[in-house]
N, C-alpha and C positions, 0 to 999 in steps of 0.2 A: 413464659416459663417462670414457675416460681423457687426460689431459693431459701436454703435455713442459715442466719450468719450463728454462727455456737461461739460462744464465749466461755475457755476454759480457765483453770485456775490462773493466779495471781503472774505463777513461775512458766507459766505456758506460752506460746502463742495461740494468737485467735486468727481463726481459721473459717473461710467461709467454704461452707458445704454445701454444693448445688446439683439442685437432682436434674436430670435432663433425659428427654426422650432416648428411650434407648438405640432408637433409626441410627443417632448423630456417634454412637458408640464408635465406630470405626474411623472416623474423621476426627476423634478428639485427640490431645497428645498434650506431650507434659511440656511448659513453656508456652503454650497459645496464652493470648491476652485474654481477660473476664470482664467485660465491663459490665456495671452493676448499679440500679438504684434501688435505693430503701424505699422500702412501700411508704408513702405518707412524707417522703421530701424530693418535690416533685422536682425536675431538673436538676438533683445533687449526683452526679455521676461521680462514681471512682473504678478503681482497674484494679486486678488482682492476675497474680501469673498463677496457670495452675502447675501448681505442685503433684497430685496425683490423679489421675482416671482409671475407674474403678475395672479391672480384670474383664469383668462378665455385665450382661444384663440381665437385672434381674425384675421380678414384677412387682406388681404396688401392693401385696402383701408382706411378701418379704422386706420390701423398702422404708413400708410402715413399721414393721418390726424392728430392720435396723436403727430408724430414728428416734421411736419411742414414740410414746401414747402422747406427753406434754407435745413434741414438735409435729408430730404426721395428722395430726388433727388442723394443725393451722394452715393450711393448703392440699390442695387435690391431687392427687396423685393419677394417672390417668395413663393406665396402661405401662409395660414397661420402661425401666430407665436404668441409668447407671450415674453411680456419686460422682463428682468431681472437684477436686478440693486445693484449696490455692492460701496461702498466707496473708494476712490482712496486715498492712506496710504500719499498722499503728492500732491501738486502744481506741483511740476517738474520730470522730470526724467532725465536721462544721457544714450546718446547716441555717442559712438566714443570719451571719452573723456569730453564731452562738455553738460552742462546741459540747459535743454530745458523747457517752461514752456506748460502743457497741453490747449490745446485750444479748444473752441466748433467745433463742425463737425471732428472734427480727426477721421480715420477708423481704422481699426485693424480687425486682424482676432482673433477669441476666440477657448477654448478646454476645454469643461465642463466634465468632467468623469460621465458618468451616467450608465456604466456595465462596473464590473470587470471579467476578465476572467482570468484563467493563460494564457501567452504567448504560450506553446503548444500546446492548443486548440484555439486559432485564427492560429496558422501557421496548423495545421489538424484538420479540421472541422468536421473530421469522428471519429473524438474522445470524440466530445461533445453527439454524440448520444451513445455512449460505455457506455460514464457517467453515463445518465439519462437511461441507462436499471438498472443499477446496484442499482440505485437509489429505 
């Protein structure tokens, strides 16, 4: 999944806006955790709470539109999605040492939790049907 981090004026906060399949629309909610890396610092994780999820899903015309021509060029949009957007805990981060300041258009890829499972029913999926007789 790819993401746009925006960086607003001085007096603002900055906010990362992350587009996401529209399937996941119904599983999202406000306060789920974002974990997030920058395209190009590879292992630099951070988290972000999200703040809003977008009403509706909408398609990758319209979402290009929302974003504008400078951001909706820099990643693929691919079939429906909806925005989901969450406050960035600071201006900068650190990568390798060296602290970096967030800029508009930066990409990242995202990992939203939206099902729990235990670990031994994703590694035996003949397990989850054992469950749900018992059930």
């Amino acid at each position: 999944k790819s993401v746009v981090v925006g960086l607003a004026p001085a007096d603002s906060d900055i906010s990362l806006v992350c587009v996401i399949p529209g399937d996941y629309r119904p599983m999202l909610k406000r306060g789920q955790d974002v974990r997030f890396s920058l395209d190009g610092y590879k292992f630099e994780y951070r988290s972000v709470v999200v703040d809003t999820v977008g009403e509706e899903v909408i398609g990758p015309i319209e979402m290009k539109r929302y974003l504008g021509p400078e951001i909706a060029d820099a990643f693929p949009i691919n079939g429906p999605s909806v925005l989901v957007k969450g406050r960035m805990p600071s201006r900068t981060f650190q990568a390798d040492g060296q602290t970096y300041r967030y800029a508009e258009g930066l990409t990242a890829r995202v990992d939203i939790a939206v099902r729990r499972e235990p670990i031994i029913i994703v590694l035996l999926p003949a397990l989850k049907a054992l469950r749900q007789r018992r059930l």
